[in-house]
N, C-alpha and C positions, 0 to 999 in steps of 0.2 A: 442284417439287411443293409445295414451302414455301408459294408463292407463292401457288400453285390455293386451298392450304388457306386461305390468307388472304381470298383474294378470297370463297370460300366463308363466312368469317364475316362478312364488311362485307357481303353481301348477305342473310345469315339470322341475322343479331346487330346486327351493327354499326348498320347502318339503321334496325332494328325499336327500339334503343335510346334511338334520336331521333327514332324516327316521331311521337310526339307533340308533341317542341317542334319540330319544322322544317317538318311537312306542312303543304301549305296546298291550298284547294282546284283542283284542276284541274291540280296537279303529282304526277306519280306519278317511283317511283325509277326504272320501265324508261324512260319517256321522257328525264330527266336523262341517263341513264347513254349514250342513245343517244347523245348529242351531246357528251360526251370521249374518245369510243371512239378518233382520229383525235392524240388530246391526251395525248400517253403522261406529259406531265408530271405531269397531272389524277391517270391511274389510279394512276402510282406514290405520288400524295399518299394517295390511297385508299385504297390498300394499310397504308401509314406508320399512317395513323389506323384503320385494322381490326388491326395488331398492336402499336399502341399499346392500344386494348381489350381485348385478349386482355391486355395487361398487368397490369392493373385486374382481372384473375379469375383469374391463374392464378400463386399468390404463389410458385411455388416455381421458374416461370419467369420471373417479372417480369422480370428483368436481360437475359435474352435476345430475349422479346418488343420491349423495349425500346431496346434495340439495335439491333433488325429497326428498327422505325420509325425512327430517327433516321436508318439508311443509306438506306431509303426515300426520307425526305426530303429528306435529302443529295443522292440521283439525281434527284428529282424539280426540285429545283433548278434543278440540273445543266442538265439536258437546257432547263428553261425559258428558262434565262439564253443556251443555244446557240439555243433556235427565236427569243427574244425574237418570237413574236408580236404582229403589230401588232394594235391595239384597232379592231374593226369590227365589223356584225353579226354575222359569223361566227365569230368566237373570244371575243365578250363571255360567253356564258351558261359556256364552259369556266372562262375568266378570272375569273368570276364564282365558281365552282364553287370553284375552285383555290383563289382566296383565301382562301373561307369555311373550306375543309377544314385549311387551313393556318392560321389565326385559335383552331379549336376545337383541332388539336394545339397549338398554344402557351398553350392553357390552364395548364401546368404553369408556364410559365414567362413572366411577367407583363410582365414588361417591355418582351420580345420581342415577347412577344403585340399590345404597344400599336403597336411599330412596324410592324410586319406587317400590323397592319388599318388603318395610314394606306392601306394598298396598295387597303385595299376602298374607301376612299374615293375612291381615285386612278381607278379600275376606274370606278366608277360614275356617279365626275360626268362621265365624260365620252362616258359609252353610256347614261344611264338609257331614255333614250329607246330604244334598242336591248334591253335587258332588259327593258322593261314591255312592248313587241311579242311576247317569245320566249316559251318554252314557260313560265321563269320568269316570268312576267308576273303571276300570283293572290300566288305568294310575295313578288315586289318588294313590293307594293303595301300587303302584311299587316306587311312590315318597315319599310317608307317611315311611317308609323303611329309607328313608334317611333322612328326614325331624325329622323324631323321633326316631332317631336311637335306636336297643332293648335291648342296655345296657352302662355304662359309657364307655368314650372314651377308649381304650387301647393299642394304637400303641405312637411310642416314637419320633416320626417326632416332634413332639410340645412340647417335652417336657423343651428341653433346656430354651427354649425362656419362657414355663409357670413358670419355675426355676427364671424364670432371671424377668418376671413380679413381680412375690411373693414377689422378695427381694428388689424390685426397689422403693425410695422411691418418693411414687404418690400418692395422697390422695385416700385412701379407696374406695371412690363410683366410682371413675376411674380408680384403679385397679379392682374390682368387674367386671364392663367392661367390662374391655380388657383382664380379666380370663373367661369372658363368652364366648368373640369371638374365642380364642383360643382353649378353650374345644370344640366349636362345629365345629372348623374346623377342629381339629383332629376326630372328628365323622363321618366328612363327607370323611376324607381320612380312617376312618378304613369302611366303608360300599362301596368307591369304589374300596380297596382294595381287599376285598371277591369277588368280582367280575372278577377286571382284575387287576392288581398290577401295579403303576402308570399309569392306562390307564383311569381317572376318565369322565365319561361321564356329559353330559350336564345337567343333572337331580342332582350330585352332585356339578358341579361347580356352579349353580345354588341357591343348599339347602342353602349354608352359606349365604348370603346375605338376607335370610327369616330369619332365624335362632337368627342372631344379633340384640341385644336389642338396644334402641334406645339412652342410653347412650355411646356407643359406636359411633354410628356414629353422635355424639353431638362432641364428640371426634375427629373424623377427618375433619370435620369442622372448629375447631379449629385448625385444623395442627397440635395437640398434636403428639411428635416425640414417642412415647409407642404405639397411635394408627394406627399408620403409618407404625411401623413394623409388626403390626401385619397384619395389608395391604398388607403388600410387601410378605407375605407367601400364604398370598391369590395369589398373580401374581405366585406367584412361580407352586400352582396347576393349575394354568389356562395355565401355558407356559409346561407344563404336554401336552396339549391337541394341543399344536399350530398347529398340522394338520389340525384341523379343522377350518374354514373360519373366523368363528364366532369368535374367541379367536385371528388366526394368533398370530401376537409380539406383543399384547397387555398386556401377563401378563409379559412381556421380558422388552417392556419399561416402566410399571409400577414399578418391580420392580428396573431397573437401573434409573429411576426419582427417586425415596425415597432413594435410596440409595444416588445416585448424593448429593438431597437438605439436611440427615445427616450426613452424610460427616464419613471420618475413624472412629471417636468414636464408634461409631455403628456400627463397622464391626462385632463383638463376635455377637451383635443382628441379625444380619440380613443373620450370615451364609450359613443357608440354603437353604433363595430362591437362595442365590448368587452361590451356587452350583449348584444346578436345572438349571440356565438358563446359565451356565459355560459348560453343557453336549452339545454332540450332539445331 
């Protein structure tokens, strides 16, 4: 019954909550939904992120909600790692699905988060062509937009700090890096700029975390303090969106954590998120 209940809110909350950053034309939820019906790893991910929402609203079960989802996704796992699904037309749009759903639960927890949607990139270079055919095909094509943005970076939010990596001295293939994280997170604030001007929706706070190459997040693993600020500009576009459930003061106490553990030296670095989450 737990369960029904759950399903019940992912379909008349949960969805409705991101109907606006994820619709795109010509993809509705009953079509998507038809196509993991089959993919119990899909719905149990579903489920995880419809009682992780219920988290976010109901403060006096938060710990239990929250529990639910993580055993959720613990099963959902589970069961993927036993089907291991091979990648073809017919398990991409699930595959696809699973990832995203699994990308937005690791919103809390950023690190993870980034490795986890190496996964989307794993997923997609190697079906795009299978996803831009499927029923997702209008939403590929409105994320591909951000994902590949149609020209180099050109807004100056990043600039400082790309100034301040260039001259910083860190060994070349980790500055390489952390100039690649930087250039695509100014990519993704110049494509959700054209848009709506700080108002970056879930499709771009998303993009960057595909986008970073994997020496980068070799780098935050390490705690390297160069990859860490460029982390903390990441919280900074994510505290852009705190309206939204899914983000709230997550990108706020990320970046007042990295700030906290470099301490003053880093303040010329870390300017800017610390302005963004200094706003009302």
């Amino acid at each position: 019954m737990e369960h029904v209940r759950l399903f019940y809110h992912l379909c008349t909350e949960t969805f409705d909550s991101l109907r606006a950053e994820i619709d795109a034309p010509g993809v509705s939820f009953q079509d998507a939904f038809k196509e993991v019906l089959n993919a119990p790893y899909v719905l149990n991910e579903l489920l995880a992120l419809a009682a992780l929402h219920l988290s976010t609203l109901n403060s006096g079960q938060k710990n239990i909600y929250h529990r639910q989802a993580t055993e959720l996704q613990t099963h959902a796992l589970s069961i993927f790692n036993q089907m291991a699904p091979e990648v073809n037309a017919e398990t991409c749009v699930p595959l696809m699905i699973f990832s995203s759903a699994l990308g937005m639960h690791e919103m809390y927890n950023f690190i993870r988060s980034l490795c986890l949607n190496q996964g989307v990139r794993a997923v997609t270079g190697s079906t795009w062509g299978f996803l831009k055919e499927s029923i997702l095909g209008p939403m590929c094509k409105q994320g591909e937009k951000t994902v590949t943005p149609t020209g180099p970076a050109s807004g100056k939010t990043c600039s400082r700090l790309l100034e301040l990596i260039t001259t910083a001295n860190l060994d070349q293939e980790h500055k390489n890096s952390c100039e690649q994280a930087i250039l695509a997170l100014q990519s993704v604030l110049d494509e959700s700029d054209r848009e709506v001007p700080w108002r970056p929706n879930v499709t771009s706070i998303r993009a960057w975390p595909v986008m970073v190459c994997k020496g980068y997040i070799d780098l935050l693993r390490m705690r390297e303090p160069h990859g860490l600020v460029v982390l903390a500009h990441y919280g900074g576009l994510i505290h852009l969106r705190r309206d939204l459930w899914i983000c709230g003061d997550g990108g706020q106490f990320l970046v007042r954590l990295i700030c906290d553990h470099l301490g003053n030296e880093w303040s010329d670095w870390l300017r800017w998120p610390m302005e963004v989450i200094s706003r009302e």
